[in-house]
DOFI-731011 format. One line per field, with one value per residue (C-alpha): x, y, z; residue in one letter; residue number from 1. Coordinates in nm, 4 decimals. Layout:
<pts>
xx: X,...
yy: Y,...
zz: Z,...
residuo: A,...
num: NUM,...
</pts>
This chain:
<pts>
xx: 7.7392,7.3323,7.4219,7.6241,7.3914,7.1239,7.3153,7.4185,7.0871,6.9494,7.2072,7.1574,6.7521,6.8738,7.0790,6.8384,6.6323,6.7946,6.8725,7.2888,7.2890,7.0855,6.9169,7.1436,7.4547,7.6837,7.7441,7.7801,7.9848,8.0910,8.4175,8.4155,8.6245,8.9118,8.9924,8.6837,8.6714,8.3521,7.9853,7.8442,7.5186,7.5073,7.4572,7.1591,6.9802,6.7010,6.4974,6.1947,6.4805,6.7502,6.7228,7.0158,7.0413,7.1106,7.3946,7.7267,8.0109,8.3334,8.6455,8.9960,9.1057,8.8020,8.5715,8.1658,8.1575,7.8853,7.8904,8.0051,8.0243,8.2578,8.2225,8.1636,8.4451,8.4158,8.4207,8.7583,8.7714,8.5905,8.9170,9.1860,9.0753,9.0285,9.3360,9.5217,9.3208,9.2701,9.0973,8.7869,8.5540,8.2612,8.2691,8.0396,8.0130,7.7566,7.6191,7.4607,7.3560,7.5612,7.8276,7.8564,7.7945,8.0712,8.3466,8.2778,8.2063,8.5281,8.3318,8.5684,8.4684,8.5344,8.5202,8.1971,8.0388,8.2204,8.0494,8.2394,8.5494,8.6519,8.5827,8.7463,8.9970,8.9232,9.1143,8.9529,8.9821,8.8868,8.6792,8.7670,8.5710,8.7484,8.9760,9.3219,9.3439,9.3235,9.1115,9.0766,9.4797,9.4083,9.1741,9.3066,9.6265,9.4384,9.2250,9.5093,9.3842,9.0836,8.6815,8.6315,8.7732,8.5516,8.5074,8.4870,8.2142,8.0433,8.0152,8.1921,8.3775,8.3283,8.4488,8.3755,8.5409,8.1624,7.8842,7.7091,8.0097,7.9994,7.6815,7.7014,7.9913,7.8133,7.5401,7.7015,7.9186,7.6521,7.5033,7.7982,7.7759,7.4753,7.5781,7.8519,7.6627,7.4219,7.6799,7.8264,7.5369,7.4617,7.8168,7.9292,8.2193,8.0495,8.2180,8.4358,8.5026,8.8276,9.1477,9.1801,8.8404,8.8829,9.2181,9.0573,8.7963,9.0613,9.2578,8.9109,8.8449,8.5053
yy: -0.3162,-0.2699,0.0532,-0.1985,-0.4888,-0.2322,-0.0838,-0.4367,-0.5550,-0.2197,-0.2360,-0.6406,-0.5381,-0.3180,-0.5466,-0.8057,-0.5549,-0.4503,-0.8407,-0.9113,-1.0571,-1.3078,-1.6378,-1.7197,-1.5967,-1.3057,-1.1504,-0.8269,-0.7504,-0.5198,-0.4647,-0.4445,-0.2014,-0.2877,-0.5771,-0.7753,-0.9049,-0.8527,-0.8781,-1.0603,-1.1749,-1.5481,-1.7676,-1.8317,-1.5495,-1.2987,-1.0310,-1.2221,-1.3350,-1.0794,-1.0067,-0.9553,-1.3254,-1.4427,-1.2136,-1.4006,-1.2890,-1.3855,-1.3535,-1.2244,-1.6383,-1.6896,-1.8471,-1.8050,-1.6851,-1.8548,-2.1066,-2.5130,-2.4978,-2.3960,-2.0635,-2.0876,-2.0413,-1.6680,-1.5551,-1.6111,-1.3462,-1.0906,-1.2074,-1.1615,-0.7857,-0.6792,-0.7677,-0.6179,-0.2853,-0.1275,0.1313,-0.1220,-0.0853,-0.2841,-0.5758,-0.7096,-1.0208,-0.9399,-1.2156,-0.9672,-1.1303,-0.8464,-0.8236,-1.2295,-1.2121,-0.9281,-1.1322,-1.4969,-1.3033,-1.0613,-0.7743,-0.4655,-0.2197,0.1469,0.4910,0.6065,0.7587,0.9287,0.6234,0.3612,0.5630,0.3936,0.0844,0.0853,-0.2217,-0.3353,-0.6803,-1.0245,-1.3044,-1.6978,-1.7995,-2.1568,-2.3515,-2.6459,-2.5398,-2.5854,-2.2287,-1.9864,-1.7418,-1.5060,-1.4293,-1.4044,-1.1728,-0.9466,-0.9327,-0.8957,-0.6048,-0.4013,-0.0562,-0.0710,-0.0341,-0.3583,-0.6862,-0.9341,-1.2741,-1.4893,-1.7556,-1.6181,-1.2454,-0.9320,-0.8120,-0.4202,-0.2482,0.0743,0.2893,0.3093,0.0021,0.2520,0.3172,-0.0782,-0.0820,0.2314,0.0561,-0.2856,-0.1296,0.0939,-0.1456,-0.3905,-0.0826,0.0079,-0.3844,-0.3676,-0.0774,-0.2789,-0.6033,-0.3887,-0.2383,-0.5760,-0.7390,-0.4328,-0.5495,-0.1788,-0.0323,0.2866,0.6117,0.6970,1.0703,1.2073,1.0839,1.4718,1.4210,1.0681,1.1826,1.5208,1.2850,1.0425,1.2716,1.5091,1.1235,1.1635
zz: -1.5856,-1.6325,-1.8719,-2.0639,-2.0248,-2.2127,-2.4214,-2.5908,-2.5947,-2.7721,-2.9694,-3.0766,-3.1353,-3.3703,-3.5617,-3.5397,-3.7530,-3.9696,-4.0911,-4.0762,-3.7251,-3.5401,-3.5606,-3.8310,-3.6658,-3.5577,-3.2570,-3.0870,-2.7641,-2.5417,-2.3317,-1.9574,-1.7579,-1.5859,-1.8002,-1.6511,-2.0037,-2.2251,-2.2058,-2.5756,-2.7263,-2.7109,-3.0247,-3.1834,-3.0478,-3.1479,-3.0126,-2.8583,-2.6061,-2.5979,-2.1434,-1.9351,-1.8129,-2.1583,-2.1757,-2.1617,-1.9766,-2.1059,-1.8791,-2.0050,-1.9863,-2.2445,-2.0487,-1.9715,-1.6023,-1.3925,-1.7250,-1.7658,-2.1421,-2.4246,-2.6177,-2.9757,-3.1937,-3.3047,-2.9472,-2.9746,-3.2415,-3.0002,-2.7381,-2.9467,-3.1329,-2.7810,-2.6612,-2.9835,-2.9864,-2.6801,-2.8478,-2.9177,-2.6985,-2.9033,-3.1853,-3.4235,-3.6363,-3.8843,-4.1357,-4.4115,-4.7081,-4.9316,-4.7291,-4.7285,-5.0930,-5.1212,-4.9626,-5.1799,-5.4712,-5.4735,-5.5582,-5.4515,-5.2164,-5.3873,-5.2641,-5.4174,-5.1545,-4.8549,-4.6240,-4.8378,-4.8335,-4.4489,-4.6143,-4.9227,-4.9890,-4.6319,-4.5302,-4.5817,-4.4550,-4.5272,-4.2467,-4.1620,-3.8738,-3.8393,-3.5371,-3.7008,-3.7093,-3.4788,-3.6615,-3.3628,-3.3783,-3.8133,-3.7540,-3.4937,-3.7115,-4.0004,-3.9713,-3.8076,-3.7433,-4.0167,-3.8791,-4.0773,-4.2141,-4.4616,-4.3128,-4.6259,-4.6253,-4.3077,-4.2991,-4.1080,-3.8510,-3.7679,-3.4146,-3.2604,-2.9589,-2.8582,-2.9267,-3.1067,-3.3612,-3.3971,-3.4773,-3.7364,-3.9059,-3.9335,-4.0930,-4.2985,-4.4103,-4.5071,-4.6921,-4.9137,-4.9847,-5.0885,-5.3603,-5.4960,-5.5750,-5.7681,-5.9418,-6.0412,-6.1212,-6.3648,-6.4720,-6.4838,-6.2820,-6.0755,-6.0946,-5.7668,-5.5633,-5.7013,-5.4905,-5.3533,-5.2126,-5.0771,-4.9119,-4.7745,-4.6403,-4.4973,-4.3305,-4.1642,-4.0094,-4.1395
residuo: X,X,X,X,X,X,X,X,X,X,X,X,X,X,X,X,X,X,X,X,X,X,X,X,X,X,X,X,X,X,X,X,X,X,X,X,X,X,X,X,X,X,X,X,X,X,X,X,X,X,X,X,X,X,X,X,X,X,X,X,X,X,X,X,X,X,X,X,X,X,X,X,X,X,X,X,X,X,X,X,X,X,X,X,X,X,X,X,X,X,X,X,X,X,X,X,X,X,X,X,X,X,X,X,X,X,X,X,X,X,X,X,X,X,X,X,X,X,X,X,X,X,X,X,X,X,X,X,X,X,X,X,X,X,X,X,X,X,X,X,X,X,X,X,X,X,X,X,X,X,X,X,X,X,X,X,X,X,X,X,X,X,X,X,X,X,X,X,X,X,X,X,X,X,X,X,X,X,X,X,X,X,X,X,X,X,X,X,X,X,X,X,X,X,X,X,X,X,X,X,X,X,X,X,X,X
num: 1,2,3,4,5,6,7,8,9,10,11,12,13,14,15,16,17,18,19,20,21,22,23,24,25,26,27,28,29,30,31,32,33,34,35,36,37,38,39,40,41,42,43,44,45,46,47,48,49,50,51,52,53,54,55,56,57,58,59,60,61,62,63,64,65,66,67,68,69,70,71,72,73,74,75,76,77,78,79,80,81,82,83,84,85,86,87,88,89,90,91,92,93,94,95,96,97,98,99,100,101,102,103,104,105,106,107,108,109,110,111,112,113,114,115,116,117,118,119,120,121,122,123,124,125,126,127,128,129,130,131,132,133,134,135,136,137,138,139,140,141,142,143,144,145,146,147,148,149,150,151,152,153,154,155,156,157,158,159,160,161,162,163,164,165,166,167,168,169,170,171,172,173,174,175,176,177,178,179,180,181,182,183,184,185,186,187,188,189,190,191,192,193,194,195,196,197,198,199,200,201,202,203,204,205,206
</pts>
């Protein structure tokens, strides 16, 4: 578990960084072996006080081991995608500004590079706090088999089969976001890779 305890905090100093997760949300976590559940970044965090004690672990029933209080709602989100994809092994809830902007703004995502082709027409979803839903089972149904899924009004979801993958996406994704606000702020449509290409692409998995 200290390999994992590192490798999420490295891993939430980076996105603390680079500016889509942190003080003003988002997450990142980890999955434990042996269905011990999953290892995340509590709220409100940043890298002056990222240390293995302020790690949360969070069992397969949902709750904070070793902790009396509630998780916050998203953690449910990190629960249920873990328990639909066993091939996620790392999630992150991102709060980019473009990528926030993307999803309230329905700016499309195209295929203009080959790093916005596994994004391209990626699910959204309305993010809605208020508990009546249970946006962990939307989401995990939702995003299916994609790397990503849009969380309107609060930001992203992106998972990995490694935390670094997670990580790569989240960025990458935020990125690509980035790209497409430009473009529709310059209120031209940019040109996209030919649909040979963007299948070739699809089907190499690069």
């Amino acid at each position: 578990m200290d390999t994992l305890h590192e490798k999420l905090m490295a891993a939430a100093g980076e996105l603390v960084d680079s500016g889509i997760i942190g003080a003003g949300g988002g997450a990142i976590s980890v999955r434990l072996p042996e269905g011990a559940g999953f290892l995340i970044t509590p709220p409100g965090f940043n890298r002056m006080r990222i240390a293995p004690d302020s790690v949360w672990q969070i069992t397969p029933g949902g709750d904070i081991l070793g902790k009396r209080r509630k998780p916050p709602l998203d953690t449910n989100i990190h629960l249920r995608i873990y328990a639909a994809r066993p091939d996620v092994e790392s999630i992150v809830i991102s709060h980019g500004p473009m990528t926030i902007v993307t999803g309230i703004c329905q700016v499309p995502i195209l295929p203009i590079t080959m790093d916005s082709i596994p994004f391209a027409d990626i699910p959204r979803v309305q993010y809605d706090p208020s508990g009546l839903v249970d946006m962990g089972l939307l989401v995990a149904d939702a995003i299916g088999n994609a790397p990503a899924l849009l969380l309107l009004n609060h930001g992203a979801v992106a998972v990995g089969s490694t935390i670094e993958q997670a990580v790569e996406r989240a960025e990458a994704l935020e990125e690509i976001a980035y790209v497409m606000v430009i473009s529709h702020l310059l209120q031209r449509i940019p040109t996209t890779l030919p649909a040979e290409a963007v299948e070739i692409i699809k089907q190499a998995g690069l």
